[in-house]
C-alpha positions as CSV (number, residue, x, y, z in Angstrom):
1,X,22.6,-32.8,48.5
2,X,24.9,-33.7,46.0
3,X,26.5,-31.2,43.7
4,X,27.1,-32.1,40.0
5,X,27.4,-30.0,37.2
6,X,26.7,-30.6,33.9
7,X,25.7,-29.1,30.9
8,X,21.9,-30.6,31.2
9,X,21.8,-30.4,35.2
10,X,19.6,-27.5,36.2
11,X,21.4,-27.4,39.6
12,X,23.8,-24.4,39.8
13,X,27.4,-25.1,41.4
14,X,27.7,-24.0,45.3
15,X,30.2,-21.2,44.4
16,X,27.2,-20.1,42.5
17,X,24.5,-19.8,45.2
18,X,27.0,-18.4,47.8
19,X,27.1,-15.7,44.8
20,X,23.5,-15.2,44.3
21,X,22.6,-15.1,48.2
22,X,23.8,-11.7,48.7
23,X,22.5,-10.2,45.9
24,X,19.1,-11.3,47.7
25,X,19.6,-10.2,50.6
26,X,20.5,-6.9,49.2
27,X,17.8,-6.3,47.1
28,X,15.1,-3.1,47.9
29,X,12.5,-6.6,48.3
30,X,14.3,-7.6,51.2
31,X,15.3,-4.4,52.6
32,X,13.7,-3.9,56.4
33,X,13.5,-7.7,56.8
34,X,15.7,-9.0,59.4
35,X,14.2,-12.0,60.2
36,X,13.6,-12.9,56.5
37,X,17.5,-12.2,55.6
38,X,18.8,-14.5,58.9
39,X,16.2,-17.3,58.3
40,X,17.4,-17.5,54.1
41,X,21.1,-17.0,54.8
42,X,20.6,-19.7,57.6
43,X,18.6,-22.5,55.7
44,X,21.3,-21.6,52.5
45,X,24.3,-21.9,54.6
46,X,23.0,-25.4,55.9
47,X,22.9,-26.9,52.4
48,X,25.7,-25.5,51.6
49,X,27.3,-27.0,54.5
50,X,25.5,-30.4,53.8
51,X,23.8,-30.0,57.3
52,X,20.4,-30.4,55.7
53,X,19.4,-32.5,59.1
54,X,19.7,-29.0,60.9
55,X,16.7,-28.0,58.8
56,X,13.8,-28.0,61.7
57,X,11.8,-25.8,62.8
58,X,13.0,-26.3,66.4
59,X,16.9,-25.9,65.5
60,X,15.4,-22.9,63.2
61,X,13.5,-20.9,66.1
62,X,16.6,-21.5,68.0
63,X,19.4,-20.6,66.0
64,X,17.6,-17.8,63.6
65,X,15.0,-16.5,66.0
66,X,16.5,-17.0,70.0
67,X,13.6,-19.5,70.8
68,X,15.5,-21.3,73.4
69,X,12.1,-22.5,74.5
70,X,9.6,-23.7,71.4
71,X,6.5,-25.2,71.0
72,X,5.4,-25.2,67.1
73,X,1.7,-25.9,68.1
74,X,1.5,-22.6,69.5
75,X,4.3,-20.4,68.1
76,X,3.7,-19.8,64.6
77,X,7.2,-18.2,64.1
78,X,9.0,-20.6,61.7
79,X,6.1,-21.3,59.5
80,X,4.7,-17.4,59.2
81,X,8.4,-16.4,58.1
82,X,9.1,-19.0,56.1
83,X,5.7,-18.2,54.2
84,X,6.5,-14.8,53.7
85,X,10.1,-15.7,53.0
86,X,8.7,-17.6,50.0
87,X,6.4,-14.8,49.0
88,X,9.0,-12.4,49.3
89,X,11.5,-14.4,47.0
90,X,8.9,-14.8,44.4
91,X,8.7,-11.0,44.5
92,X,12.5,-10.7,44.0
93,X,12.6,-13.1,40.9
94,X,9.5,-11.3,39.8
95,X,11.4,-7.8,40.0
96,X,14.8,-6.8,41.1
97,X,15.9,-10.7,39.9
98,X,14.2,-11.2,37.0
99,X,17.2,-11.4,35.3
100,X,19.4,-13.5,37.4
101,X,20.2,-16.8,36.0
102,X,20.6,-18.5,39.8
103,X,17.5,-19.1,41.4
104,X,16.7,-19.7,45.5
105,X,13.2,-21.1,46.2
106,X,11.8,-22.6,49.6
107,X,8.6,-25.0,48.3
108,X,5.4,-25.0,50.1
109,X,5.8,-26.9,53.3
110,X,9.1,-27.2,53.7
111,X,12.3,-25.4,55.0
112,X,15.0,-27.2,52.4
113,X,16.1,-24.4,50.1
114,X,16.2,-25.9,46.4
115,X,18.7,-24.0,44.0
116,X,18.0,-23.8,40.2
117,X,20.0,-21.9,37.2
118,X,17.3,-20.4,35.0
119,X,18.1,-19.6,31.2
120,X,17.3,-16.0,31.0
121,X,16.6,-14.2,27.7
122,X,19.1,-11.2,26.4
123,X,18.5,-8.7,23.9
124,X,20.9,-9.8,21.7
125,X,19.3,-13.5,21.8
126,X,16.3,-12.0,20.8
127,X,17.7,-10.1,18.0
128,X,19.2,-13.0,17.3
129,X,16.1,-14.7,16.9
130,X,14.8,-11.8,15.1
131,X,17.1,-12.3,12.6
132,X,16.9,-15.8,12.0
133,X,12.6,-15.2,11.2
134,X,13.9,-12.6,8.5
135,X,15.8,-14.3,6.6
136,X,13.6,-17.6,6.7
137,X,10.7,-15.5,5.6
138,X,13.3,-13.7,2.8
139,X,14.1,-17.4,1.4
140,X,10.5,-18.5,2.0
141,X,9.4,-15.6,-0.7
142,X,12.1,-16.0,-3.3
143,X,11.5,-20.1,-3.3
144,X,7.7,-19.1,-3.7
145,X,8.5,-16.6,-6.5
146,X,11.1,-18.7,-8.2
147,X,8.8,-21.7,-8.0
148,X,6.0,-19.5,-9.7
């Protein structure tokens, strides 16, 4: 994965991610969750790394969950915590993250983690913007009455 940062790249900077990852893994959503928290620092620490290729679900049952021997037509494992593991970080962006600006997500299908910046509205943005609708509205009515 290659890195760049720009002002119009939505792609936050690894120092970034290595950032946000614990405040994941700390949050009450994935408190209790063992598996969850080693398969998401796992999968993150690969990218990071640029070992994307280590991103199987054989290498995964191996290295996060001690499957020396695996089958994936008959152990679920990978896929039922990876499914949960992107329910669960929906539920953390939802709640205890709402607010952070670096996002983790795992799509559908797939065990590649994908790292997006979000813009996230402040208060003062809003009163910003608050502020902005006044006064157009206040020069809006003194045109009108000064045109009337």
């Amino acid at each position: 994965m290659a890195w760049t940062q720009d002002l119009f790249d939505p792609t936050p900077s690894p120092e970034d991610v290595r950032a946000q990852l614990p405040r994941v893994l700390q949050s009450p959503e994935f408190a209790r969750t063992t598996r969850m928290k080693g398969l998401l620092e796992f999968i993150v620490t690969r990218v990071l790394e640029g070992r994307e290729d280590q991103l199987t679900s054989t290498i995964i049952a191996a290295q996060v969950f001690q499957r020396q021997t695996f089958n994936p037509e008959s152990d679920s494992i990978v896929r039922t915590e990876a499914s949960r593991l992107r329910q669960r970080l929906h539920e953390y962006y939802s709640h205890s993250g709402r607010r952070e600006r670096v996002v983790i997500m795992l799509g559908k299908g797939d065990y590649l983690p994908v790292f997006r910046v979000r813009e996230v509205p402040t208060r003062q943005r809003w009163w910003v913007i608050a502020m902005g609708i006044v006064i157009f509205a206040l020069i809006a009515i003194v045109v009108f009455l000064l045109t009337n």
